[in-house]
ZAMARGU-4260 file (C-alpha; in steps of 0.2 Angstrom, whole numbers, plus 5000, padded with zeros to 4 digits):
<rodrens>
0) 5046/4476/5064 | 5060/4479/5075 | 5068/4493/5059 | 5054/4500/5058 | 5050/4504/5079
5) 5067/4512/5079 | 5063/4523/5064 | 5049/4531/5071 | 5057/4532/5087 | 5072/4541/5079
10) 5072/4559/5080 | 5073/4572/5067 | 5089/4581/5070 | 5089/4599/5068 | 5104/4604/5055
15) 5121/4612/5058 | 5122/4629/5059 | 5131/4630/5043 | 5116/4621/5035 | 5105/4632/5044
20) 5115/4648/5037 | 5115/4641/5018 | 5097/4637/5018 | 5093/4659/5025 | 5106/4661/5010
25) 5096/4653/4997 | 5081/4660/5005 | 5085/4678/5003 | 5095/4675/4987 | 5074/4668/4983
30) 5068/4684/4990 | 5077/4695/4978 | 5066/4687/4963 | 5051/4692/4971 | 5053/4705/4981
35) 5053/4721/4971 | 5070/4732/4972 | 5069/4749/4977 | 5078/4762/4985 | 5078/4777/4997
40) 5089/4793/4993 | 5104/4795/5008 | 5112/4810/5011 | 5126/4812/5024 | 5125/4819/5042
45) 5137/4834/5042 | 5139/4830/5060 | 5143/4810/5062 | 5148/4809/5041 | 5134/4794/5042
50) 5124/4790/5025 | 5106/4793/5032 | 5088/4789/5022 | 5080/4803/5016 | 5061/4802/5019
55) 5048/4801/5006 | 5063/4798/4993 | 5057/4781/4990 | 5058/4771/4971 | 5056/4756/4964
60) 5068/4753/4952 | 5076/4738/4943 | 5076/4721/4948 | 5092/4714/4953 | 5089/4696/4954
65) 5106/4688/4960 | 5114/4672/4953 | 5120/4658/4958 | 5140/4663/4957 | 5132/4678/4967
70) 5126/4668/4981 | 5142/4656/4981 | 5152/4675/4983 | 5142/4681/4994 | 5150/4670/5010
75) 5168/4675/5005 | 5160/4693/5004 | 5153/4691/5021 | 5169/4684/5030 | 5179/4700/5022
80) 5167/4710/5029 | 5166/4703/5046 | 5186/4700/5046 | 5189/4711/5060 | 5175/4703/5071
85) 5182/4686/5066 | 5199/4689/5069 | 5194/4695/5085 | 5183/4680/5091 | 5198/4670/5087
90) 5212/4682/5097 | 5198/4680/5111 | 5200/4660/5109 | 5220/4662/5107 | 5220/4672/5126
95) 5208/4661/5135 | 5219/4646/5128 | 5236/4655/5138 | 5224/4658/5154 | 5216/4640/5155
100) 5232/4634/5154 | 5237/4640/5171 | 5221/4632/5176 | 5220/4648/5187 | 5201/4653/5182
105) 5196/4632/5188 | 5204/4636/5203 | 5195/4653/5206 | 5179/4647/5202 | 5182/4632/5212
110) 5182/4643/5228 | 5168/4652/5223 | 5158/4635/5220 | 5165/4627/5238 | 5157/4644/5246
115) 5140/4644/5237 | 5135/4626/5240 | 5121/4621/5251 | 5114/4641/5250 | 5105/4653/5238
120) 5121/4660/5233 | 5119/4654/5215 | 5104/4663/5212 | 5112/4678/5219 | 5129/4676/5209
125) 5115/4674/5195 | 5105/4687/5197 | 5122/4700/5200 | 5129/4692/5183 | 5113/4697/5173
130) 5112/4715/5180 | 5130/4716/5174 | 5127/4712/5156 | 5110/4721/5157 | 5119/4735/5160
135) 5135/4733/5149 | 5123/4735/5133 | 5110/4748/5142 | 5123/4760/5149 | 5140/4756/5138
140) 5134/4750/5122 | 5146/4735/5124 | 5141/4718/5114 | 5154/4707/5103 | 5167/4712/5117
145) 5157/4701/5131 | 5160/4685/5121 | 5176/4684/5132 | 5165/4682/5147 | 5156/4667/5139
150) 5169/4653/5142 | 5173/4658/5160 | 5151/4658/5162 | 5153/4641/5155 | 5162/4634/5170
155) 5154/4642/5183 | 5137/4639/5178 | 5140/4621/5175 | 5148/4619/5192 | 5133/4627/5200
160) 5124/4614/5193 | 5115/4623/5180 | 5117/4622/5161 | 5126/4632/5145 | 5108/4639/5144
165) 5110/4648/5158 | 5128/4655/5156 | 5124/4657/5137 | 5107/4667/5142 | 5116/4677/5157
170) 5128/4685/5144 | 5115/4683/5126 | 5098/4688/5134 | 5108/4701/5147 | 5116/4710/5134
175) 5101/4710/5122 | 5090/4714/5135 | 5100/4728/5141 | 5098/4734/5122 | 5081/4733/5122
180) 5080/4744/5137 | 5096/4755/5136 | 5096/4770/5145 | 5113/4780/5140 | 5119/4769/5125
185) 5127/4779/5115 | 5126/4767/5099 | 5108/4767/5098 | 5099/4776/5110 | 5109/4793/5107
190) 5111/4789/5088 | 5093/4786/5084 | 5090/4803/5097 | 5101/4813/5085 | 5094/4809/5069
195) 5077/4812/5077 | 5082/4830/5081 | 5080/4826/5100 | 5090/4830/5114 | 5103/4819/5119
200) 5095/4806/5132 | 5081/4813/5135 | 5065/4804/5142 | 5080/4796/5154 | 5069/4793/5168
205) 5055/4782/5158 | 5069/4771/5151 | 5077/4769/5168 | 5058/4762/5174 | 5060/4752/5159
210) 5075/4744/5161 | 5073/4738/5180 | 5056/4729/5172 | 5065/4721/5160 | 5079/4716/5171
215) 5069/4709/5185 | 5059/4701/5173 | 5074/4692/5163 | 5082/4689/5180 | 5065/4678/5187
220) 5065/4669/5170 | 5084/4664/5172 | 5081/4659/5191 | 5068/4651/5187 | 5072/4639/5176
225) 5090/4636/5187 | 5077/4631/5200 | 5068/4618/5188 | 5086/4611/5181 | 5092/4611/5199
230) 5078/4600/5206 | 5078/4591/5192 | 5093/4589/5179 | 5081/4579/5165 | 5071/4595/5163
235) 5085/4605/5154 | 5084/4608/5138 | 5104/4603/5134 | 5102/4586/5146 | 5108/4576/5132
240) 5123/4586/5127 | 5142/4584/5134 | 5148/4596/5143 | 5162/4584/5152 | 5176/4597/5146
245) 5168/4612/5155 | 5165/4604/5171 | 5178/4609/5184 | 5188/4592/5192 | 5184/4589/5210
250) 5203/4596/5214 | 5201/4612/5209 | 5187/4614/5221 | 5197/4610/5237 | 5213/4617/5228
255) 5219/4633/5235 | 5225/4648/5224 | 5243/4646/5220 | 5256/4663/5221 | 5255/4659/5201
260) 5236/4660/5201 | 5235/4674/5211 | 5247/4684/5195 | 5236/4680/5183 | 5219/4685/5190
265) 5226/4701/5197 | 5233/4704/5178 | 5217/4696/5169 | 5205/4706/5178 | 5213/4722/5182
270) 5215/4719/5164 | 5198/4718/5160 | 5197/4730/5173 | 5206/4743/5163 | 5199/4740/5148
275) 5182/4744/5153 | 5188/4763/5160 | 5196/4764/5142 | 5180/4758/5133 | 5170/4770/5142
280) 5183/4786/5140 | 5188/4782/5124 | 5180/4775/5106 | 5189/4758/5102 | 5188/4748/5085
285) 5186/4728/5087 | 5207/4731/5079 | 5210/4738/5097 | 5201/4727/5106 | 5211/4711/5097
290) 5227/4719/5102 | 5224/4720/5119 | 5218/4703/5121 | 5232/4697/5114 | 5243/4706/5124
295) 5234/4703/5139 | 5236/4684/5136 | 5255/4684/5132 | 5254/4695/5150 | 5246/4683/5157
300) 5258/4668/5152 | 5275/4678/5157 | 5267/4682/5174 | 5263/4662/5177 | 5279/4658/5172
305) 5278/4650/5156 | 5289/4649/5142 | 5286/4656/5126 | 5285/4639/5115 | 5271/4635/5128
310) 5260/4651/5128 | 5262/4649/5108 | 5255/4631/5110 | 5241/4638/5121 | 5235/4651/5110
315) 5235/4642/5096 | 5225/4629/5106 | 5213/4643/5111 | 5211/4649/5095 | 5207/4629/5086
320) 5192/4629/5099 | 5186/4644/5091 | 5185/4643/5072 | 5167/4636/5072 | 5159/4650/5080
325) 5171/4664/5072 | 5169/4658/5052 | 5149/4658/5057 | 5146/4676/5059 | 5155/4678/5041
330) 5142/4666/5034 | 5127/4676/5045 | 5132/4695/5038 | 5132/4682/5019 | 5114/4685/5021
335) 5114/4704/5023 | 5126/4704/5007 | 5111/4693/4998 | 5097/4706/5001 | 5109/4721/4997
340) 5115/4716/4979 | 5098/4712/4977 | 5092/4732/4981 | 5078/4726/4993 | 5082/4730/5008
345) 5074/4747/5007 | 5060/4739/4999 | 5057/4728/5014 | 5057/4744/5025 | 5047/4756/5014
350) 5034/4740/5014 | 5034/4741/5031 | 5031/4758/5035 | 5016/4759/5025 | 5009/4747/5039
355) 5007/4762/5050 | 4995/4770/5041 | 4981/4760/5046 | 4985/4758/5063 | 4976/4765/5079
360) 4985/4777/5087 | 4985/4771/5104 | 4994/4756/5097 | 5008/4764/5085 | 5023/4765/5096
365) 5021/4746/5098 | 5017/4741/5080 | 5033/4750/5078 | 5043/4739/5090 | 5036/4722/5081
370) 5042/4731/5062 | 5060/4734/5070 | 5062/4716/5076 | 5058/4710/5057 | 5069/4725/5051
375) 5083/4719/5064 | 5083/4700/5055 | 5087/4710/5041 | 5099/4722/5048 | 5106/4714/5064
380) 5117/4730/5067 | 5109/4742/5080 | 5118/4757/5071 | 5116/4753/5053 | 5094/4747/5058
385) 5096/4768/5067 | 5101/4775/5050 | 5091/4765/5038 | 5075/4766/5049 | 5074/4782/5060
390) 5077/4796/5045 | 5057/4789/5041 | 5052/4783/5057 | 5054/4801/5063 | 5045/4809/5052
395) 5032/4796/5051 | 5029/4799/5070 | 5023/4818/5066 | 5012/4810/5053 | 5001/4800/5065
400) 5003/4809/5080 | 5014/4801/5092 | 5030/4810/5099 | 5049/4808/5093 | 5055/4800/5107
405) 5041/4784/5107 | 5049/4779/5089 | 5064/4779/5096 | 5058/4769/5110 | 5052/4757/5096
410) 5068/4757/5087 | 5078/4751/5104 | 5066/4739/5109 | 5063/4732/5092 | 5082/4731/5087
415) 5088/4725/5108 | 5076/4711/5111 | 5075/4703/5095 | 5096/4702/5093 | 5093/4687/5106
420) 5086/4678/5095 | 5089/4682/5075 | 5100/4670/5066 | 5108/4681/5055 | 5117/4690/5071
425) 5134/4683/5068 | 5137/4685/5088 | 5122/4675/5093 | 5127/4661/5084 | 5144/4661/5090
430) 5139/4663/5106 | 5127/4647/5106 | 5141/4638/5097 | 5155/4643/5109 | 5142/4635/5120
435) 5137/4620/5109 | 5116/4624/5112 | 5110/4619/5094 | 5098/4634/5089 | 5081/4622/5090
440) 5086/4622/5107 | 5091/4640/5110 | 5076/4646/5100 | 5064/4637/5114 | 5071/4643/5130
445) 5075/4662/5123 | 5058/4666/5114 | 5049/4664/5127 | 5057/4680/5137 | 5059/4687/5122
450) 5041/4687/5119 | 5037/4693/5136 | 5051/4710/5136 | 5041/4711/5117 | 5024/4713/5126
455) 5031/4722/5141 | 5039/4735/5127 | 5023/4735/5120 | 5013/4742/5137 | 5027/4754/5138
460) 5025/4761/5123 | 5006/4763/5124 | 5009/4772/5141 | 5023/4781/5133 | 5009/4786/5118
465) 4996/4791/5130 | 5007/4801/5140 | 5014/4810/5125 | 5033/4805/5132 | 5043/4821/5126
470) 5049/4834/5125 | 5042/4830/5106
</rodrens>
């Protein structure tokens, strides 16, 4: 009696994200039994020497079934062609090992904790964090690079007494949602723009409303769910999960900032400092950015004094806590090799597009958003979605009689918001296992924003139809 009472108590677990990632795998190694292949025509952009669809070239072809040797290949594939990311994640890892050892980022936050107690200072410092990332990915196009921020979030949420949710949602959801709602970003906004034939950045002003909407409206969500976790910890959605070895000791709150702390922050943030202005003037490949964290770390060890043996240790320490989350976005980009040895990929979005034709017009620009976000659990990569789907989208727009710039709008808003929540973007699952939130759980607290900014896009767009947002 007593066996069975604790059987049905006993919850269903929800699998690693390993199993997780196997099983989407399978699944789309299923998929390319039924799903027909077919392909578009490319030709290349004389300009930018990118491969772009060529609309109204669509065949079916051949089917491509793959094996089961083909889907066992397809994770070593995926890791090779992610190295640069991984190796990166890792280096990111190996330099936040060298800096927590000189306990100087505790320390830090530990002052900023003993001056924000007992006031609404969290909810500022919250709020201010959010805008941050909001604007990272609207104005500068920066995504994978912000996982450095995510262990530093970590700490300080935690010792505000919020949860991973919230510093994992700050950076995730901030950055995504700055996507969805991007202004200037050159990597999808100005990309899709080109291949659309419009002017660089135009309709500025409608996505400048835009993205304060969204903003204020991911920043309310995130406070308000601080509130609810702060006034009562049982109601977060991680209350059972240890995070013991992010919290900061009670010494590093009264402890002052040592001569040797003070050297590393000045060299870690005017570091990070510096590398923004060089993001910003100049185009930097993830090789780049690897190299300078790993510099910057080694930097950061000499100025605190330690010896090399020790900053070895330290980064190779760094670097251990890491692996989980960096061999993850291989398996992810495993499922992206699945669809494309099995040619239906093109399929997927050539049955999509036909979607449009029975659609009222008024409603177009946002039947377009909710076909991106499918498209983007397919092709999480904002510039290779903006090259498979605009090249059609475009053109399709003059078909039904909606302006240029409202399928772009579509394209942003259906590739930004849904990168918070697909699993095959290797960078979100990274994330939510750098911050141990198991998927179930992150899927819960972010689809409900999600789906909000999804039907906030989706008002835009009808405005942006009815007002025929230009110039074309």
């Amino acid at each position: 009696m007593t066996n069975k009472t604790e059987g049905k108590k006993k919850k269903l677990t929800f699998p690693d994200a390993y199993v997780l990632m196997i099983g989407l795998i399978v699944f789309a190694a299923i998929m390319t039994y039924i799903v027909p292949s077919g392909t578009y025509s490319r030709i290349e952009d004389l300009n930018t020497g990118n491969m772009l669809v060529q609309a109204g070239s669509f065949k079916y072809g051949e089917q491509h079934p793959v094996s089961i040797m083909d889907v066992f290949r397809a994770i070593p594939s995926g890791l090779g062609k992610n190295s640069v990311t991984i190796f990166f994640v890792l280096i990111i890892g190996g330099a936040f090992g060298i800096v927590n050892f000189t306990g100087s980022l505790d320390v830090l936050i530990g002052r900023v904790i003993s001056k924000s107690q007992g006031s609404k200072k969290g909810e500022i410092i919250i709020t201010s964090l959010v805008l941050t990332f909001g604007l990272a990915g609207g104005v500068v196009g920066m995504y994978e690079e912000c996982i450095a921020f995510l262990p530093i979030l970590m700490t300080l949420c935690i010792a505000l007494g919020y949860d991973a949710l919230v510093a994992a949602g700050i950076l995730l959801l901030g950055l995504a949602s700055g996507y969805g709602s991007a202004t200037i970003n050159p990597f999808t906004v100005g990309l899709a723009q080109g291949i659309s034939g419009l002017p660089l950045f135009s309709g500025m002003w409608f996505r400048w409303i835009f993205w304060i909407c969204t903003m204020i409206l991911l920043s309310g969500y995130i406070i308000f769910y601080c509130k609810k976790i702060k006034k009562d910890p049982s109601k977060s959605l991680v209350s059972d999960i240890d995070y013991s070895h992010w919290q900061l000791d009670e010494s590093s709150i009264k402890e002052k900032l040592s001569s040797g702390n003070i050297r590393v922050l000045v060299t870690f943030f005017g570091g990070i400092l510096v590398l923004m202005i060089i993001i910003v003037k100049f185009s930097l490949g993830m090789s780049d950015l690897s190299a300078y964290f790993f510099a910057l770390g080694i930097l950061c060890g000499v100025v605190y004094g330690m010896s090399p043996n020790k900053i070895a240790s330290a980064f190779v320490k760094g670097m251990q806590e890491m692996v989980y989350p960096a061999i993850l976005i291989g398996f992810a980009s495993s499922i992206v090799v699945i669809l494309e040895q099995g040619v239906i990929l093109d399929s997927i979005v050539h049955g999509l597009s036909l979607v449009l034709n029975y659609v009222p017009r008024i409603f177009s620009g946002g039947v377009m958003m909710i076909m991106q976000s499918i498209i983007n659990l397919f092709i999480p990569s904002g510039t290779g979605q903006a090259m498979v789907t605009m090249p059609l989208m475009a053109p399709l727009a003059d078909v039904i009689g909606v302006p240029r710039q409202v399928a772009v709008l579509a394209y942003q808003m259906g590739d930004g918001f849904a990168n918070g929540i697909v699993p095959t973007l290797g960078v979100l699952m990274a994330g939510i296992s750098i911050a141990h939130i198991p998927y179930t759980r992150w899927f819960k607290f972010a689809s409900k924003i999600i789906l909000m900014e999804l039907v906030l896009g989706f008002i835009f767009l009808m405005i942006s139809v009815q007002i025929n947002l230009g110039p074309f």
